[in-house]
C-alpha positions in Angstrom: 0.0 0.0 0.0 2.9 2.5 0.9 4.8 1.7 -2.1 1.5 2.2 -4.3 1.5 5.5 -2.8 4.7 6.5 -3.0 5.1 5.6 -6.6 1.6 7.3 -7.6 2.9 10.6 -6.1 6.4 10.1 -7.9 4.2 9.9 -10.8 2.8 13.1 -10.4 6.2 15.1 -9.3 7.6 13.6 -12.5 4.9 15.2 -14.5 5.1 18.3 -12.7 8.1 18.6 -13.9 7.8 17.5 -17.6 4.8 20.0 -18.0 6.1 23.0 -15.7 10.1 22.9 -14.9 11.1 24.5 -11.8 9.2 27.4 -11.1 11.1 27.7 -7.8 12.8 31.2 -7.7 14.9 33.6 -5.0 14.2 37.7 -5.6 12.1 38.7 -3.4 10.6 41.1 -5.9 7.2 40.2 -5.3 7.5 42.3 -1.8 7.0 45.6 -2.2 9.1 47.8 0.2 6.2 49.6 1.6 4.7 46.3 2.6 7.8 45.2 4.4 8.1 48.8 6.4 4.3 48.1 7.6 4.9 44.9 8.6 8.3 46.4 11.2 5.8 48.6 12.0 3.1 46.5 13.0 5.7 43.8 14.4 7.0 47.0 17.0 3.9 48.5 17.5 1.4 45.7 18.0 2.9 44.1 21.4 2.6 48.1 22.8 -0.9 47.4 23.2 -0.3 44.7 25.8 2.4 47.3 27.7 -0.9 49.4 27.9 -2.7 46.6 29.5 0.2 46.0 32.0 -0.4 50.1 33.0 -4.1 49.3 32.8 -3.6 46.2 35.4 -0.6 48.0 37.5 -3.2 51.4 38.3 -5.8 48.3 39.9 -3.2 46.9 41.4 -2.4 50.3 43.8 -5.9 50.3 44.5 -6.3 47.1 45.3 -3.3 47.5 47.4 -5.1 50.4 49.2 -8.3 48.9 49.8 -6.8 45.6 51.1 -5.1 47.8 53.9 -8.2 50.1 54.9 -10.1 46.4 55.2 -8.1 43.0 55.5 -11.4 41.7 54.0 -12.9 43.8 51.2 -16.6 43.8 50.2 -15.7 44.5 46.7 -19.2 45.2 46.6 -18.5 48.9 47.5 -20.3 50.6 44.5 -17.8 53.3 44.5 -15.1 50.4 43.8 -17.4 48.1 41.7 -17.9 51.8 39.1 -13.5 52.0 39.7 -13.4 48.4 38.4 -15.9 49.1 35.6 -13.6 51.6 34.3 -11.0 49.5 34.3 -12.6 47.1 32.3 -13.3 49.3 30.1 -10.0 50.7 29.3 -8.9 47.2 28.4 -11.6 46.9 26.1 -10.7 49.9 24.4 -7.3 49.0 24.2 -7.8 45.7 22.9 -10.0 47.1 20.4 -8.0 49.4 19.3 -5.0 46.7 18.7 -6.8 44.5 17.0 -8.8 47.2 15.0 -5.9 49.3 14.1 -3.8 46.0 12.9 -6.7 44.7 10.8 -6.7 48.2 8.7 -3.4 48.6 8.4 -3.0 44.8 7.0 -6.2 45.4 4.5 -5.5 48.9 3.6 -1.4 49.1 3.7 -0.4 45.5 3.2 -0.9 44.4 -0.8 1.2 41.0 -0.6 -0.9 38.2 1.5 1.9 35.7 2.9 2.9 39.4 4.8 -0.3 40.1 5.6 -0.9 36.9 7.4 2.6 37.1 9.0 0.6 40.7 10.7 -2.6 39.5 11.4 -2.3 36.2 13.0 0.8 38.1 15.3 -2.2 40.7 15.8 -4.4 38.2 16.6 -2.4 36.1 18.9 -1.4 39.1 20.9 -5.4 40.2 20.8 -6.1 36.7 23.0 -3.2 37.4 25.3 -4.3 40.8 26.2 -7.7 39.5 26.6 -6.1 36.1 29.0 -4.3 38.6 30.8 -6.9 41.5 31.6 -9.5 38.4 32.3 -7.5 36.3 34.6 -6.2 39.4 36.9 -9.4 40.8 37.3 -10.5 36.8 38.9 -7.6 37.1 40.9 -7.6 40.6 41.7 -11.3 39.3 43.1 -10.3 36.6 44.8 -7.2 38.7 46.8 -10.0 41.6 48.0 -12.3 38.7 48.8 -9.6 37.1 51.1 -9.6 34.0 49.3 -6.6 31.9 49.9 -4.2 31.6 47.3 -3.9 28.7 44.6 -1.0 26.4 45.7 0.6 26.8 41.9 0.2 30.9 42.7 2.1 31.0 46.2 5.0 32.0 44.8 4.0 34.8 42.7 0.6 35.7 44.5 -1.3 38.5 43.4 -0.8 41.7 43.0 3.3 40.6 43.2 2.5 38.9 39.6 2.1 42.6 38.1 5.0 43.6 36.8 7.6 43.8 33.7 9.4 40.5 33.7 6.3 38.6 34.7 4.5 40.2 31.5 7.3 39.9 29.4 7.6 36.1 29.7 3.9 35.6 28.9 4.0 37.4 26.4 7.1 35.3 24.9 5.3 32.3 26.1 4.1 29.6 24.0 0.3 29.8 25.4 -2.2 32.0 25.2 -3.6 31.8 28.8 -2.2 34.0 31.6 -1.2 32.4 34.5 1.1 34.4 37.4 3.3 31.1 37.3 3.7 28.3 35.0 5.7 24.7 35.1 9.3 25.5 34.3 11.7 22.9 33.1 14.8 22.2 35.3 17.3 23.2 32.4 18.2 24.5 28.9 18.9 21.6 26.7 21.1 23.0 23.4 20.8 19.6 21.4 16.8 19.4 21.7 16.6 23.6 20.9 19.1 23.5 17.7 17.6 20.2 16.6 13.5 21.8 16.7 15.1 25.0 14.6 16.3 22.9 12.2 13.2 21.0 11.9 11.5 24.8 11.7 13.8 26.1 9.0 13.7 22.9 6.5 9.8 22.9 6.9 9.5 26.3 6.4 11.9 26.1 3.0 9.7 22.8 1.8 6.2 24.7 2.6 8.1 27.4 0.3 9.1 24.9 -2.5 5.8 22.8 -2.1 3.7 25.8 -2.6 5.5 28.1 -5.4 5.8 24.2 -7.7 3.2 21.9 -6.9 0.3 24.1 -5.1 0.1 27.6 -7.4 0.0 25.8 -10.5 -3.3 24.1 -9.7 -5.1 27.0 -8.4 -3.6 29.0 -11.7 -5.6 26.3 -13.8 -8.5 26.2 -11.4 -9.3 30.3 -12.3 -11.0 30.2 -15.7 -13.1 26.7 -14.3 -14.0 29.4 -11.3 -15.6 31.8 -13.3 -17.1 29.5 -16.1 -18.8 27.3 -13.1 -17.2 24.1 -14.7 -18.3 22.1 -12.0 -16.2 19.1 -13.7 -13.3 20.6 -13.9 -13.5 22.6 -10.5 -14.0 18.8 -8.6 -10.8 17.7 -10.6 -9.0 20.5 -9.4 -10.1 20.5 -6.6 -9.3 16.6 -5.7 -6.0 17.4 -7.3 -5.3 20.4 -4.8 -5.9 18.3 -1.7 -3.0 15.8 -1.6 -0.9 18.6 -2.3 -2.9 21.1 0.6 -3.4 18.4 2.9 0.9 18.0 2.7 1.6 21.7 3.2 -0.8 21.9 6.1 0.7 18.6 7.3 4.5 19.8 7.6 3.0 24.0 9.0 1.3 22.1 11.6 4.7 20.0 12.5 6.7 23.3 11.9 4.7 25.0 14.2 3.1 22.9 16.7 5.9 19.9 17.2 9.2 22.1 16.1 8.8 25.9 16.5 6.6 26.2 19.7 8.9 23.3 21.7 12.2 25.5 20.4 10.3 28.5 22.3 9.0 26.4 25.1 12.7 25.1 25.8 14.3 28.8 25.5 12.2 29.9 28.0 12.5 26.3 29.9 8.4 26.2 29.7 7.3 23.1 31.3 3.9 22.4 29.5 4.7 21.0 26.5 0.9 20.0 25.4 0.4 21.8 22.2 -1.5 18.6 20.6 -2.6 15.4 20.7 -3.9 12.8 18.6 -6.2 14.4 16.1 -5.3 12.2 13.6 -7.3 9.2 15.6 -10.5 11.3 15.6 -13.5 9.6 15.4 -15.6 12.7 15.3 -14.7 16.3 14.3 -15.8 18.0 18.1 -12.4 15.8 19.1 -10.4 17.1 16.4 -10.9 20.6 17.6 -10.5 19.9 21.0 -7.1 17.9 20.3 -5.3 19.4 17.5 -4.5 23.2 18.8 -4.2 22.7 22.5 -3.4 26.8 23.2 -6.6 27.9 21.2 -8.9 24.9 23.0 -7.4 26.3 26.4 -8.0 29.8 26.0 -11.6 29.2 24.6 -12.4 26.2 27.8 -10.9 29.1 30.1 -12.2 31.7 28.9 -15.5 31.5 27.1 -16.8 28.0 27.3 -16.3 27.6 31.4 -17.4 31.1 31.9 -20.6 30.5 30.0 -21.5 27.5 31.9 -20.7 28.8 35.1 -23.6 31.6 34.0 -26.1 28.9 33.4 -26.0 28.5 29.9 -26.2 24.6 28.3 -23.2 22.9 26.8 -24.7 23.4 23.4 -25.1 27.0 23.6 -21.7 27.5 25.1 -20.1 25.5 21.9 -21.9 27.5 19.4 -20.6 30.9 21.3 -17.1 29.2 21.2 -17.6 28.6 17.4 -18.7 31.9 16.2 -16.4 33.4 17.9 -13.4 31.1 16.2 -15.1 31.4 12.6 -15.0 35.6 13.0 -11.0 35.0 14.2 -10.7 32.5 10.9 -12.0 34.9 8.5 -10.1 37.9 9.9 -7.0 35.9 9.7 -7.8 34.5 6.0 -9.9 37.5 4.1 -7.9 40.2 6.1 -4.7 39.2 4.9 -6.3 38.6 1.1 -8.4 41.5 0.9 -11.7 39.4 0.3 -13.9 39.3 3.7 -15.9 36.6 1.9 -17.3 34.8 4.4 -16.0 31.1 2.9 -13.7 30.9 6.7 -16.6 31.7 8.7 -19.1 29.6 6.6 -16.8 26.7 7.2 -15.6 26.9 10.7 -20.1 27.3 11.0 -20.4 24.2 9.1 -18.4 22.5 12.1 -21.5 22.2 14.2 -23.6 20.4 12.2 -20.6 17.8 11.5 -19.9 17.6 15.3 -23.7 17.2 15.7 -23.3 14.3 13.4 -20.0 12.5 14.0 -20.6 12.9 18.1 -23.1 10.0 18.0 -20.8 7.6 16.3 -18.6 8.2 18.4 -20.5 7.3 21.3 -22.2 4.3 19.7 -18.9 3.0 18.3 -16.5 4.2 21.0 -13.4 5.8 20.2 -11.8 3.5 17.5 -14.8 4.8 15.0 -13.6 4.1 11.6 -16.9 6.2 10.2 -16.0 8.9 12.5 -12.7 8.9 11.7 -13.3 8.7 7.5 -16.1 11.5 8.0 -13.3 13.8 9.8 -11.0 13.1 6.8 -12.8 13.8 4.2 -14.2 17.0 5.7 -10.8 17.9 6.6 -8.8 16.9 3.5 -11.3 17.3 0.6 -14.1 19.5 1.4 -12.4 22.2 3.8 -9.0 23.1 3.0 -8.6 22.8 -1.1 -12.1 24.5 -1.4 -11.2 27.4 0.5 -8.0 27.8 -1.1 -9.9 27.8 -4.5 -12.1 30.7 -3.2 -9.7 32.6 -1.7 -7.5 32.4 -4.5 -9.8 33.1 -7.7 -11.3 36.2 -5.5 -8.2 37.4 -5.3 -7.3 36.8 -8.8 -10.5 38.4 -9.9 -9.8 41.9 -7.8 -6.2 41.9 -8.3 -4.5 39.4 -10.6 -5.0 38.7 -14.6 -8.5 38.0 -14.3 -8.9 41.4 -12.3 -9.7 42.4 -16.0 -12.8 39.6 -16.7 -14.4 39.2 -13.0 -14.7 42.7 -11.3 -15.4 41.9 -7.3 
């Protein structure tokens, strides 16, 4: 079976070739300079917002210093300190708002070339969730020290409001997570082996995603533009069954790059004990586990900071997951149509769509326990045929039609 596979796929390198040569090149002309300014700019200016959020924090931290000494045991009920803390709140809010707003313009509006666009936004938006983590989590805490409450055992060396300061921030914001905590699992030392061998993995990924793309992955969606606007629904399923070995192999060695290479190379500069960034999602059996298994950072922050939140207000499991959802498919198409300059909808439509799959696949997986084999296929073919290659196809011809050659037959 492997040796089937690995001679069909020669076969279709070899004609790669024969029909297209190398279309591998180094210039770097394709970057405008005014793109590459914006994006040093946004790179400086973006972490700036969560500085403001550590002055936000450090002003309720004096005043929560303050009224801890007039009263060992606070009310925090005090409507004069409940309208303080309101205004507090509010000030992150803004300033969140503005980080993410200001970064989303400046990427649709200032940044022409995608790949640097999605270098800005998804930097934007990961920064976005930590100021959010952070502003949430000390406000509990902040809570819980006016309240008296004792201190979490994992806290007692950095209780709060001690946790407020530079360094603390600093290494969250460097962290490889995107939930605050005032102290996290540290790793007894720095291993140089382990960190120069996950860099390595990084780089040669990053250089095949490159070659893999720019030979094998452009060329189909080139051919795929003039099926796109004809409707040639033929055609557009060839293409589009074509596009997903190749897709589902690109997305297959980012997610390694990222989420087994780059992330542990951080995790072990900064000795970060909690190496959990995924699981098995490959053994899925329906597409709710997939979600909850394959990003671990994102699947924290929502749990921590949505989802648990939501049921601790009453709200059912249900309604909780389709808050969590919504807000994930508004993050995936302002980190896809940002970037390409086509808010489209397809990335919200299809992260959507995952409700109704969970809805279905859940059952199966109950009924057949976790080695599902329908569950499993279902996932699969959602993942590698029906989501990823048809959203590239989208994405692609839209931006064709505003910007590329067929800018002058399709006006969007």
């Amino acid at each position: 079976m492997v040796l089937v596979l690995i001679v069909g796929n020669l076969r279709l390198v070899i004609e790669n070739y024969v029909k297209y040569g190398v279309l591998v090149h180094i210039s770097g002309a394709e970057f405008r300079r005014d793109d590459l300014k914006m994006f040093c700019l946004l790179y400086c200016l973006i972490p700036a917002h969560l500085f403001v959020g550590f002055l936000i924090e450090l002003i309720a931290a004096y005043t929560s210093r303050g009224d801890q000494a007039k009263n060992k045991k606070s009310d925090n009920r005090n409507p004069k300190l409940q309208s303080y803390w309101r205004i507090i709140a509010l000030a992150h809010v803004v300033n969140a708002t503005l980080s993410l707003g200001a970064a989303n313009w400046v990427v649709y509006y200032r940044i022409h070339h995608p790949l640097i666009g999605t270098f800005c936004e998804f930097h934007a938006v990961i920064v976005w969730l930590k100021q959010l983590s952070y502003a949430l989590t000390n406000r509990d805490l902040r809570d819980a020290f006016l309240e008296g409450a004792p201190t979490p055992g994992i806290y007692k060396s950095c209780p709060y409001p001690q946790n407020i300061t530079l360094r603390n921030l600093c290494y969250f914001w460097w962290a490889p997570t995107l939930v605050y905590q005032p102290v996290y699992p540290r790793s007894p030392t720095f291993r140089w082996p382990f960190f120069l061998k996950r860099v390595g993995e990084t780089i040669a990924l990053s250089i095949a995603i490159w070659f893999l793309s720019a030979q094998y992955a452009v060329p189909v969606l080139q051919n795929s533009v003039a099926a796109m606007g004809k409707l040639d629904v033929a055609v557009i399923l060839e293409r589009l069954m074509k596009l997903s070995t190749i897709s589902l192999i690109i997305w297959l060695a980012g997610f390694f790059a990222l989420f087994q290479s780059g992330l542990n190379a951080l995790a072990e500069l900064l000795r970060f004990g909690d190496r959990e960034f995924y699981t098995d999602w490959w053994n899925s059996c329906s597409v709710g586990t997939y979600w909850k298994t394959w990003n671990k950072p994102v699947n924290h922050f929502m749990r921590r900071h949505i989802y648990t939140p939501l049921l601790g207000r009453g709200w059912s499991n249900q309604s909780a997951s389709i808050i969590v959802f919504t807000f994930s498919a508004i993050l995936h198409e302002l980190l896809v149509g940002v970037p390409t300059h086509n808010i489209i909808g397809v990335a919200f439509a299809g992260m959507i769509f995952q409700i109704p799959l969970i809805a279905v696949t859940v059952p199966l997986e109950r009924m057949r326990g976790q080695g599902s084999i329908i569950g499993n296929a279902i996932f699969w073919i959602s993942f590698c045929l029906v989501g990823q290659p048809f959203a590239a196809l989208i994405y692609y011809f839209t931006w064709q039609a505003k910007f590329g050659d067929a800018s002058r037959t399709f006006k969007l």
